[in-house]
C-alpha positions in Angstrom: -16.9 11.4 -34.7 -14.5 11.9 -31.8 -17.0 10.3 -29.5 -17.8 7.3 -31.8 -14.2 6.9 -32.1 -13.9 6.6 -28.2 -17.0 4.3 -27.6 -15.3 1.8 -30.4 -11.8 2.1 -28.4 -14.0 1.5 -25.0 -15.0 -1.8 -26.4 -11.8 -3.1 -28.0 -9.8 -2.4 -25.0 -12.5 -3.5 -22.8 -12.8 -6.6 -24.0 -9.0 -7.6 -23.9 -8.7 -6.4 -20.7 -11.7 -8.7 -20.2 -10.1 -11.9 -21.5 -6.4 -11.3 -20.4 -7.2 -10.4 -16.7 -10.0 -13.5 -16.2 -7.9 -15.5 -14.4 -7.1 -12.5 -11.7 -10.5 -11.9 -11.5 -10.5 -15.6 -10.1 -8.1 -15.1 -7.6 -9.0 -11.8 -6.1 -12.8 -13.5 -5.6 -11.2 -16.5 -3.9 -8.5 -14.0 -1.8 -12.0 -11.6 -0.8 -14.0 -15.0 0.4 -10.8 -16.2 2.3 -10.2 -13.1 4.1 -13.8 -11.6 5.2 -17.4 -12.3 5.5 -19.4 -10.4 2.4 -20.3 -10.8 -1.3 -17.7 -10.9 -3.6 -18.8 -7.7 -5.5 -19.6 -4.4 -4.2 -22.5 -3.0 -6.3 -24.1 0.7 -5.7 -26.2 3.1 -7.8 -24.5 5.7 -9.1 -25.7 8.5 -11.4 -24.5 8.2 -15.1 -24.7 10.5 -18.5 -26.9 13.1 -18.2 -27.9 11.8 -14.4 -29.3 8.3 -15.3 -28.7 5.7 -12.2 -27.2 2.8 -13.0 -25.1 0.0 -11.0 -21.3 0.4 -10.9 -19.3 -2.6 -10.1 -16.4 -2.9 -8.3 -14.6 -5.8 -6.1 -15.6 -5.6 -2.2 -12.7 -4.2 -0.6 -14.6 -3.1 2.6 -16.3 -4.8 5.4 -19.9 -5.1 5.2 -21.8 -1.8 6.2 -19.0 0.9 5.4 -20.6 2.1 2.3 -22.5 4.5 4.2 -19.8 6.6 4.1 -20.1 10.9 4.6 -20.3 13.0 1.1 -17.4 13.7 -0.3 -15.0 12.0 2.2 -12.2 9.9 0.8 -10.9 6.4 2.2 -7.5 7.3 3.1 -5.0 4.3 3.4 -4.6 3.8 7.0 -8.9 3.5 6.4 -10.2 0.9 9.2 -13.0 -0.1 7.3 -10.8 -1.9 4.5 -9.9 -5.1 4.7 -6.7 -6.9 4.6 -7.0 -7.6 0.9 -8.7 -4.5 -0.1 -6.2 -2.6 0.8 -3.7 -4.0 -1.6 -6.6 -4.0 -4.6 -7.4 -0.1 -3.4 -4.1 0.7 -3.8 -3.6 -1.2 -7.0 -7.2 -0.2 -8.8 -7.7 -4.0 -9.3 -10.5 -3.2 -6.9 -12.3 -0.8 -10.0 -11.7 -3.8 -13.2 -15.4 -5.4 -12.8 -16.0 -1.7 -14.2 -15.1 -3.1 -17.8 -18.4 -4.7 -17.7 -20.3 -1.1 -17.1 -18.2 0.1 -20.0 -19.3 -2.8 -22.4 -23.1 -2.0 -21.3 -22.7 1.6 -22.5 -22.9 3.0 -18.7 -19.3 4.0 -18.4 -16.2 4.7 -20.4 -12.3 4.1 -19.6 -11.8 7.9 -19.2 -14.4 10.2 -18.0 -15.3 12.0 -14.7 -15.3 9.5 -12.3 -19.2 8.4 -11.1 -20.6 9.8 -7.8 -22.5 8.4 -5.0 -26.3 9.8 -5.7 -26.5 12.2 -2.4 -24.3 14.4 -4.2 -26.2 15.5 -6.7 -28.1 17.6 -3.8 -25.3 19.8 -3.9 -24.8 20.2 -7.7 -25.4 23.4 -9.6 -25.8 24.1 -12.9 -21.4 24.0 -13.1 -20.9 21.0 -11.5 -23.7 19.5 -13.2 -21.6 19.5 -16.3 -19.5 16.9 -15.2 -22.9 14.4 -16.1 -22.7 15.5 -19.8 -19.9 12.7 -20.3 -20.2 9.3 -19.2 -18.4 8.7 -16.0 -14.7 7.0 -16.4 -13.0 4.2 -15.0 -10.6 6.9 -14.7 -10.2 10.8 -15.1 -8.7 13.5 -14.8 -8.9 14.4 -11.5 -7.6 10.8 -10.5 -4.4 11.3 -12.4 -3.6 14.8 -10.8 -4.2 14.2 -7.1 -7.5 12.3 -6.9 -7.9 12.1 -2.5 -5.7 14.4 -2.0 -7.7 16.7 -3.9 -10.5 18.5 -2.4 -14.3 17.5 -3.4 -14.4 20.9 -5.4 -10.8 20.8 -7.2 -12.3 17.3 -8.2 -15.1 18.5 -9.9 -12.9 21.1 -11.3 -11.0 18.9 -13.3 -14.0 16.8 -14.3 -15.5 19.9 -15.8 -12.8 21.1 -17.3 -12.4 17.2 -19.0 -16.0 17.5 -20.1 -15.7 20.8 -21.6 -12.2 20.2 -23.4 -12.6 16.6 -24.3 -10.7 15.2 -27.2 -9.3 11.4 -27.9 -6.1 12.9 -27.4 -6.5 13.8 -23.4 -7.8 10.3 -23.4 -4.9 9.1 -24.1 -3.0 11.3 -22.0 -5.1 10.4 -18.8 -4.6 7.0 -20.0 -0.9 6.7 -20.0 -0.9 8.6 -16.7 -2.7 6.2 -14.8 -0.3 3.3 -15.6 2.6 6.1 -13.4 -0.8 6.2 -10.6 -0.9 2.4 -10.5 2.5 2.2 -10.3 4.1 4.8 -8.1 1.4 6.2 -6.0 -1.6 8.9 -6.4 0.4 11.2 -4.2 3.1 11.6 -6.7 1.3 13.6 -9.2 -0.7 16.3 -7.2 1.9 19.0 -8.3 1.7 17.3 -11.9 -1.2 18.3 -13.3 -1.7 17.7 -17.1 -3.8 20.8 -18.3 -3.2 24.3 -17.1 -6.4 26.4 -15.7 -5.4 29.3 -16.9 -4.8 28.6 -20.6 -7.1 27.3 -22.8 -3.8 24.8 -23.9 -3.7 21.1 -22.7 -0.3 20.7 -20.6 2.1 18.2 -22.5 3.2 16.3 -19.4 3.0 12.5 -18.9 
């Protein structure tokens, strides 16, 4: 029920986001054209629930070529490889709201672990793996308690942990929290988390 419950919120919310952010989505693909040479959308195949590949969408906020990027390693902010623009729609997450059209096709949800690129699943075992068992986010856990500075395994720590303790009410904890992320700063929560390891009790913190 929980899970219907969350698929039916994906697609309300999805859809006003949808119709109330259009005309951003306007200017950001003008600003991206203006200020370097690419497509407009960065697409890549990622794997989804239960390790089907799909496409994930997000706005280009890199220059041509830097998706080859090495497993696992984070584009910091001082990142040469983003452009002037994308740096300000990194920084914002406007860069990850062409996403709402993965949720409305059933490939992604607003909360969930967040999708990887599909060399890592080379290194997944049978823990790790859990993290598939949801569909990925638009955000998660681990992105409001740290996200780059985390390391790759704390990550995936927090994304299993999500999977394994899901409710609609962590949702909506995660959700709240990444309005503070978007607002002040990633760094500002890594000593915040919102669940403790070491209880089987959500943390109550927003």
């Amino acid at each position: 029920m929980q899970k219907a419950i969350k698929r039916l919120i994906d697609v309300i919310l999805s859809l006003i986001v949808l119709i109330v952010l259009l005309p951003i989505w306007i200017i950001v693909a003008i600003l991206i054209k203006a200020t370097s040479k690419g497509p407009v959308f960065f697409l890549q195949d990622r794997p989804g629930h239960n390790g089907k590949i799909f496409k994930v969408y997000k706005f280009r906020t890199m220059k041509p070529g830097s998706e080859k990027m090495v497993k696992g390693q984070e584009v910091r902010k001082d990142d040469d490889r983003v452009t002037s623009i994308g740096k300000f729609l990194r920084r914002s997450k406007i860069d990850e709201i062409p996403q709402i059209l993965n949720v409305l096709k059933g490939e992604m949800s607003l909360v969930g672990p967040r999708p990887e690129r599909i060399a890592s699943l080379e290194e997944y075992d049978d823990e790790i793996y859990k993290r598939l068992n949801m569909k990925p986010g638009m955000t998660g856990l681990a992105q409001v308690s740290g996200n780059i500075y985390l390391d790759l395994q704390d990550r995936y720590k927090f994304d299993v942990y999500y999977v394994e303790h899901y409710s609609l009410w962590l949702d909506i904890k995660i959700i709240f929290r990444t309005v503070g992320v978007v607002l002040f700063g990633e760094d500002k929560y890594v000593d915040k988390c919102l669940i403790d390891f070491n209880s089987t009790q959500r943390g109550t913190s927003i």
